[in-house]
Structure formats: C-alpha cells, structure tokens
C-alpha positions in Angstrom: 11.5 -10.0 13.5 14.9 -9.9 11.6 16.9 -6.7 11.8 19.3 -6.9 9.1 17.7 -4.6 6.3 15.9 -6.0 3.4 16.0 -2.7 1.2 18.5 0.1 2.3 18.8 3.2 0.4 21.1 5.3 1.2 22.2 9.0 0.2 19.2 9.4 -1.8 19.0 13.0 -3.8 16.1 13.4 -6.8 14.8 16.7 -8.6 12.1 17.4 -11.2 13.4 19.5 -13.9 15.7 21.2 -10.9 12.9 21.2 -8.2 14.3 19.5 -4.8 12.3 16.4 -4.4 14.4 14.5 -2.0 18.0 15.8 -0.3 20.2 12.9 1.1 17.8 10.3 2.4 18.4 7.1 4.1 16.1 4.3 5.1 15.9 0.7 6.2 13.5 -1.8 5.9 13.6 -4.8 7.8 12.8 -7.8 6.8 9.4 -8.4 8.0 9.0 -5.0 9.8 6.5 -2.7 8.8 7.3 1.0 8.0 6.0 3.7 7.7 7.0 6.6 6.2 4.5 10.4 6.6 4.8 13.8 5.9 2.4 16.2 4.2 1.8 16.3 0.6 4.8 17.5 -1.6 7.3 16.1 1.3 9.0 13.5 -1.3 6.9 10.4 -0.5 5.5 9.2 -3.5 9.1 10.1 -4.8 10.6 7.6 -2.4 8.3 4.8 -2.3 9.0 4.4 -6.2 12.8 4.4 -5.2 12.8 2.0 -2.3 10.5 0.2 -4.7 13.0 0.1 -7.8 10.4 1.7 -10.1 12.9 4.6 -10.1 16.5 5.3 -10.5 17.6 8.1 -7.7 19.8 10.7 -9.5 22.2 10.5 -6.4 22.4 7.2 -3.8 21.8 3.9 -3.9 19.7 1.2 -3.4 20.5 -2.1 -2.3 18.4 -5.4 -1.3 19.8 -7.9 1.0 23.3 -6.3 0.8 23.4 -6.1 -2.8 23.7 -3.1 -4.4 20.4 -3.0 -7.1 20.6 0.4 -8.2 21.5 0.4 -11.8 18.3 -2.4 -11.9 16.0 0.3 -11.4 13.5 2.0 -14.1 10.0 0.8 -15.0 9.7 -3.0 -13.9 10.9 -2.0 -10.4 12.1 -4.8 -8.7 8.9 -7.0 -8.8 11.3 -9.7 -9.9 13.5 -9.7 -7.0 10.0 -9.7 -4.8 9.5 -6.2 -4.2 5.7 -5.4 -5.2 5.0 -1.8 -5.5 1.0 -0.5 -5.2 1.0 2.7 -6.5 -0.9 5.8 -5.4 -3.9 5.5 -7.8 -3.9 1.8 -7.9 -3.4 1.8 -11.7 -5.6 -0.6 -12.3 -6.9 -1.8 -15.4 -10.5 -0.7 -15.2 -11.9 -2.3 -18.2 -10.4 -6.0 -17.3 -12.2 -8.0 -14.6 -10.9 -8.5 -11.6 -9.3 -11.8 -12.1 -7.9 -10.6 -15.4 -5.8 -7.9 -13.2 -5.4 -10.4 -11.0 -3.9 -13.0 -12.9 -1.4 -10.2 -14.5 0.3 -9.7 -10.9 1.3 -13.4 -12.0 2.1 -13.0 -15.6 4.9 -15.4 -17.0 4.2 -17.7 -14.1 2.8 -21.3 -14.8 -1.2 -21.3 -15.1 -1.5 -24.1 -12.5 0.4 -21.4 -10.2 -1.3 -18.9 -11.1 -4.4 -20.5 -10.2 -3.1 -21.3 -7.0 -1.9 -18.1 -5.8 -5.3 -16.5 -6.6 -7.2 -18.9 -4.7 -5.4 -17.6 -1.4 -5.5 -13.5 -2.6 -9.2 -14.1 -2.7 -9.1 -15.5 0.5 -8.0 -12.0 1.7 -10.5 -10.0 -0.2 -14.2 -8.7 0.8 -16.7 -11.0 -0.2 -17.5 -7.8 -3.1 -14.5 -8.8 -4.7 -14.7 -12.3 -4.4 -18.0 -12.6 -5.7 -17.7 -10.1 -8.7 -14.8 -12.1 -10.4 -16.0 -11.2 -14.0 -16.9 -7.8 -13.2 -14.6 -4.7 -14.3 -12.4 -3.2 -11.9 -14.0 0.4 -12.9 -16.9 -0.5 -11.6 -15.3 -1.4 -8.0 -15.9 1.1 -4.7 -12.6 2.8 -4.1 -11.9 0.5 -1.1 -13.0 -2.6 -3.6 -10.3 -1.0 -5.6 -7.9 -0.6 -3.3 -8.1 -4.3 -1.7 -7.8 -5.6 -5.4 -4.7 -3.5 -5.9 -3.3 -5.3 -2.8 -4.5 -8.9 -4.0 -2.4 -8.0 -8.0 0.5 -7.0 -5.7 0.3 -10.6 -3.5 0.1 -12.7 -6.9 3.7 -12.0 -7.5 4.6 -13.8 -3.8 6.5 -10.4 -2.6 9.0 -10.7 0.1 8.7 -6.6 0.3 5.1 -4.5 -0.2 5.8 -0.3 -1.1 2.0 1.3 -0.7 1.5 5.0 -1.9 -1.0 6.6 0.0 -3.3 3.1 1.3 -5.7 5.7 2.9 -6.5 8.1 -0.1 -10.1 8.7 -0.6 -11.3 5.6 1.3 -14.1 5.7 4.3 -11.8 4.5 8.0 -13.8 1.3 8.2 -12.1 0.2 4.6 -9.0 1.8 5.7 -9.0 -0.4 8.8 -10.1 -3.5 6.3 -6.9 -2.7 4.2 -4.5 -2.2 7.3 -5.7 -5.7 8.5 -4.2 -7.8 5.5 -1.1 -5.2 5.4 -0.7 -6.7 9.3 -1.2 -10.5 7.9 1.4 -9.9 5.9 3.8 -8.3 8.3 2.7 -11.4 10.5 3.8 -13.7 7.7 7.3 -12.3 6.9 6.6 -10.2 4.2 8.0 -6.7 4.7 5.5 -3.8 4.8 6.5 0.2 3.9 3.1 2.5 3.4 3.7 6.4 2.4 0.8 8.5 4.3 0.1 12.0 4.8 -2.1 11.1 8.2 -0.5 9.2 11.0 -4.0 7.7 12.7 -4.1 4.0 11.2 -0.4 3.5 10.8 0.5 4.1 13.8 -2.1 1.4 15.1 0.4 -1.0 13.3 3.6 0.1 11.9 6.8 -0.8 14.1 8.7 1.9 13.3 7.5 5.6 12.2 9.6 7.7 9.8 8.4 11.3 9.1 9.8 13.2 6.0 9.4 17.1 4.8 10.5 19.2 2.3 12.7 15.6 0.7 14.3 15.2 4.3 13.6 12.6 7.1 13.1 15.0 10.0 12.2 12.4 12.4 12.3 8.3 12.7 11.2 5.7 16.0 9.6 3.4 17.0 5.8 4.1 16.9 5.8 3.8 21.0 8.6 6.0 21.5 7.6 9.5 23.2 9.4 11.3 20.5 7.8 10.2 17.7 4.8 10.5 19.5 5.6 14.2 20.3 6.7 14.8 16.5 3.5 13.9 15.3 1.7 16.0 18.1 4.2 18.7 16.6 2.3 18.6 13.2 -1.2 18.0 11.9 -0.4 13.7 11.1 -2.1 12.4 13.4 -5.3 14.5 12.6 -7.9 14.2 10.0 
C-alpha cells in the first residue's frame, strides 16, 4: 500500500450558525488504505466526511489531493471529478428511478458504451436482489438493497477515493458484513476507502488504520492492531452495540 496521502486536510475548523462542529482537524488518507474514522453522534463526522470529500468548503484549513491544494474546488459537486465519490449518510437516492436509472447517473456525461460497461461490473458486486430488479424503483429496495446500490452509483464514476457516512445505519450485521466485503474489494483494488461510524465492531475487522473523533477533535488515531486504539475504544461504548 502506498503511503504518500491521497487526500490531506489539514487545520480543519467548521461551525453551524457559531456551534463548534469541528476544531483544528487533520487527517490522511492513503492511497489505497482504508480509514476509518468513529466517534459518537454529534462528534463532527458527517461534518468531515463531506470535507475530505470536497462536498464542503471548511471555514478554516485546507484540503488537498495528491499534494495539490483543492480547497477553493469545494461546494456541491465535491470532487467526484477528480475521483473522489462521496455516499452520503441517507444514501440520497432517487427512489422513484430504477435502479439502473440511478445507476447510470453515477456515470452521467460519460459515453453510453462506457456507461454500459462500468455497470456490467457494479452489478457484478451487488446481491442477486439488485441485480435482478433492474427496472424496479429504488424506494421499494430493503435498506441494505439500498445501501449496496448507493455503493454501486458511487463505483460508476471509477473513484480512486470512496467517503461513506454512516455504512452501518439501520442495516441487519449480515448486510453490514455484505457491504464491508465490496468496501475491502475495493481497498484490495487500489481504491482508497474512509467510512464515518459511530460503532467500531465491523470496521475494525477491516480498516488499517482507526481514527476516533469527539466533540470536532481527533482524540485518538492507530493502527486498528495497535493496543492503544484498542484500549481507546475499550475506553468508550464503539465497539459495543
């Protein structure tokens, strides 16, 4: 795994209408490494995923990807152009297109022959619901059907970096598991993984590196194998539930 950091940001500060939301954060993501980043709800997370995503503009610190600083970039569109794909907690689906319509929009502008081609190998990844209910409307999805198609719009842009809100939200741990699994395929195939999660029990099965965050500080980051980490989450309730 490369070292060098894909997406840095550094000195990150954010408020709400003057409510602290994040105070001075710095984080690193590796090409090819996967992240991630817990704390309890109302610690800053969703907050920072959108900014290590690009999605939004930090009101103090930068961001940069692959040295470059990309800050002033940031707003709305993220930086899905520059490969970083963010799934947002929610999924923000469109619930009354099918599932390849959504699909297909993770690929807008692109060419329809490569459209066509990147969605043959994102339903590769998906459950055999998804794949076979094509024409059906997202709404009408399980959560974790949901939550795998999210993934699967996200991959149709051909990310080099993946930001997940919150993967775990809501869904039963045998579809939490079923998620985890492509996150890993990713990782495996060079695309960097960050996920945002209040409970520490599935990341840590395959993140490389464990950052924990609370009141809009990082109070603690490791490797997930290092006895501090381990003794930071025993320090909290993360690893429960």
């Amino acid at each position: 795994m490369n070292s060098a950091p894909l997406i840095s940001v550094k000195g990150i500060g954010h408020r709400y209408d003057g409510v602290l939301a994040l105070d001075g954060v710095d984080l690193d993501i590796p090409a090819g490494g996967f992240v991630a980043v817990l704390g309890p709800n109302g610690a800053g997370k969703s907050t920072l995923a959108q900014i290590v995503a690009g999605a939004l503009r930090p009101l103090k610190g930068r961001i940069e990807l692959a040295g470059a600083d990309v800050t002033s970039r940031a707003g709305r569109q993220g930086l899905v152009d520059a490969g970083v794909a963010l799934i947002p907690e929610g999924r923000r689906l469109f619930g009354q297109l099918t599932v390849d319509e959504n699909l297909m929009l993770g690929a807008y502008g692109k060419p329809r022959a490569e459209r066509e081609a990147r969605l043959a190998g994102v339903y590769e990844l998906m459950p055999e619901a998804v794949r076979n209910g094509k024409d059906r409307a997202a709404a009408t999805l399980s959560g974790g059907e949901q939550q795998m198609l999210a993934v699967g719009r996200a991959l149709m842009a051909k990310p080099r970096a993946v930001v997940i809100d919150e993967p775990s939200l809501g869904l039963a741990p045998i579809l939490i598991d079923r998620v985890y699994e492509v996150l890993d395929g990713l990782r495996r195939d060079g695309v960097a993984v960050v996920v945002f999660e209040q409970l520490a029990t599935h990341a840590m099965k395959h993140a490389d590196q464990i950052v924990v965050i609370d009141h809009g500080r990082i109070s603690h980051r490791g490797a997930v194998d290092d006895e501090a980490t381990v003794e930071a989450l025993r320090m909290g309730y993360l690893g429960h539930g």
